[in-house]
N, C-alpha and C positions, 0 to 999 in steps of 0.2 A: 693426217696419216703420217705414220713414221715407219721409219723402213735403219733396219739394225745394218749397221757397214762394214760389221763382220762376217753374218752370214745373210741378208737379204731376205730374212723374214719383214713383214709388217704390221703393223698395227694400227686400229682407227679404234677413236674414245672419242669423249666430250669433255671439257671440260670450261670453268670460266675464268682459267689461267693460264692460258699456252706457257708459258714462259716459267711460273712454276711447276706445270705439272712435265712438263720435258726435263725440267733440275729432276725431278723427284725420278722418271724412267729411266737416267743417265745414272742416280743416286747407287755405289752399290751395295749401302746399307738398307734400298728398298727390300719389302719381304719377298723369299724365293719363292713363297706361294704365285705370285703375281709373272705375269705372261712375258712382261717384257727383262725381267730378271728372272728367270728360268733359260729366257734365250738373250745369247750374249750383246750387247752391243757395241760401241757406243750408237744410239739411237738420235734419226737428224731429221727433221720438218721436212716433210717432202708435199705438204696438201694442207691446208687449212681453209675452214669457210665458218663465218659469220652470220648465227641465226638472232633472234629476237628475244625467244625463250627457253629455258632447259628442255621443255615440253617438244619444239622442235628440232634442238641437238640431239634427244634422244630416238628421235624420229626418225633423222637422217643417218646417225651412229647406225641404225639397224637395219637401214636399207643398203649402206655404204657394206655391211658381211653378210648381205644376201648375194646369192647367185648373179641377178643383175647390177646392184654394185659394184662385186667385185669386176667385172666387166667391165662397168664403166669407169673405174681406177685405171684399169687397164689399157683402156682402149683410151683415157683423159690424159693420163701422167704415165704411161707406159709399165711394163711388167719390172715391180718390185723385187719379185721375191719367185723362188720355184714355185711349182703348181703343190706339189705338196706339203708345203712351209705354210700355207694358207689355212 
């Protein structure tokens, strides 16, 4: 999860490059179509977890922006972002 440290939005993805794909969210030539350049940063690792297969990144990716997710973000690494940022 990343959390913007200008305005306290956040964000969860997957990917199999923490390390490039946080260059590329910080990036501000990434496209403004994309979530985290629409909203400003600079964006900082606040949650990371290691699965086995994309299969399961994508698993936990979607359980982590469901209702109970966002909960257990909450209630794990404490309140990122407004209720409505989310």
């Amino acid at each position: 999860m990343l959390v913007s440290e200008s305005t306290g939005r956040r964000y969860v993805g997957q990917t199999d490059s923490l390390a490039r794909r946080l260059g590329e969210h910080n990036n501000a030539a990434h496209s403004l179509t994309k979530y985290t350049t629409r909203h400003l940063g600079p964006w900082r690792l606040v949650h990371a977890e290691s699965v086995a297969t994309r299969s399961e990144a994508m698993g936990r990716e979607k359980w982590l922006k469901s209702g109970a997710g966002r909960q257990w973000l909450d209630e794990t690494i404490g309140r990122a972002s407004p209720p409505q940022a989310d």
